[in-house]
C-alpha positions in Angstrom: 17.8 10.0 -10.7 15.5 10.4 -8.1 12.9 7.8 -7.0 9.2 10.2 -5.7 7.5 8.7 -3.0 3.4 9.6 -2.7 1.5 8.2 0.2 -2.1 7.3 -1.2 -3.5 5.9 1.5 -3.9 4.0 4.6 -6.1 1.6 6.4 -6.3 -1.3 9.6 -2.1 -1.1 8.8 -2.6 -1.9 5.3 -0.3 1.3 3.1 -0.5 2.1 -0.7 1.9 4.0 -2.1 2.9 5.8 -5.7 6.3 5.2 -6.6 7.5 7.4 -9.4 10.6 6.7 -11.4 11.6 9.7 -13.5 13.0 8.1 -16.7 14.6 9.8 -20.1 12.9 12.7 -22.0 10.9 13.7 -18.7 8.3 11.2 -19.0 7.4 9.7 -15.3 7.0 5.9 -14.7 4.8 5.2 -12.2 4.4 2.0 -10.1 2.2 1.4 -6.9 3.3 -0.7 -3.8 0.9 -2.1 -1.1 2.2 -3.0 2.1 0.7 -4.7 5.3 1.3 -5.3 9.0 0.6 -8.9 7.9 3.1 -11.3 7.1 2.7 -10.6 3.6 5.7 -9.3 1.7 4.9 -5.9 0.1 3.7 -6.2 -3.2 4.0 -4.0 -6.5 1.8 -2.8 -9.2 2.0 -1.1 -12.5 -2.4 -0.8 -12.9 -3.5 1.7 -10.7 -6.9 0.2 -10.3 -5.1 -3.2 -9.7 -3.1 -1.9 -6.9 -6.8 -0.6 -5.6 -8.4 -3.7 -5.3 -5.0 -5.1 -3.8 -5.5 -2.2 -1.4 -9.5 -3.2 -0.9 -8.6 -7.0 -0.8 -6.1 -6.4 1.7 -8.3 -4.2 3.9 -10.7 -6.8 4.1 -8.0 -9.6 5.1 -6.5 -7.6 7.7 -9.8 -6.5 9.0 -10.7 -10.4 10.4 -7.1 -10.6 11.6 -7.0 -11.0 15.1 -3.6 -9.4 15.8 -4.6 -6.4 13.5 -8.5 -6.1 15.4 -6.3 -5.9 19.1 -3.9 -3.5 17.4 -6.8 -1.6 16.5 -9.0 -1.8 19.9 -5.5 -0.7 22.0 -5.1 2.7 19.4 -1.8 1.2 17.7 -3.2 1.3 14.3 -6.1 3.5 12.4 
């Protein structure tokens, strides 16, 4: 089976992502991943509105990260 890949959205290098597993009968299961140009790990979700505030959280994090603002400032990143 094939794994679906959606891009959600971006922001300052922070990427959510829906993951969709097709399972038996059809029925889609859905997960959502959050990565970051951080030295977080990427995470996972199953709550949608979870992986949101992750997202949100996240945003905010790498927004007063030096590395990520020069990023930014030189055009690397959105």
């Amino acid at each position: 089976m094939t794994t679906r890949k959606t891009f959600i959205k971006s922001r300052a290098g922070v990427r959510l992502q829906r993951i969709e597993h097709p399972a038996r009968q059809q029925v889609v299961q859905s997960s959502w991943r959050l990565s970051t140009l951080r030295a977080n790990q990427p995470r996972s979700f199953t709550n949608e509105a979870e992986a949101e505030d992750a997202f949100d959280m996240e945003v905010i994090a790498a927004l007063t990260d030096p590395i990520i603002i020069d990023m930014q400032r030189r055009g690397l990143i959105d």
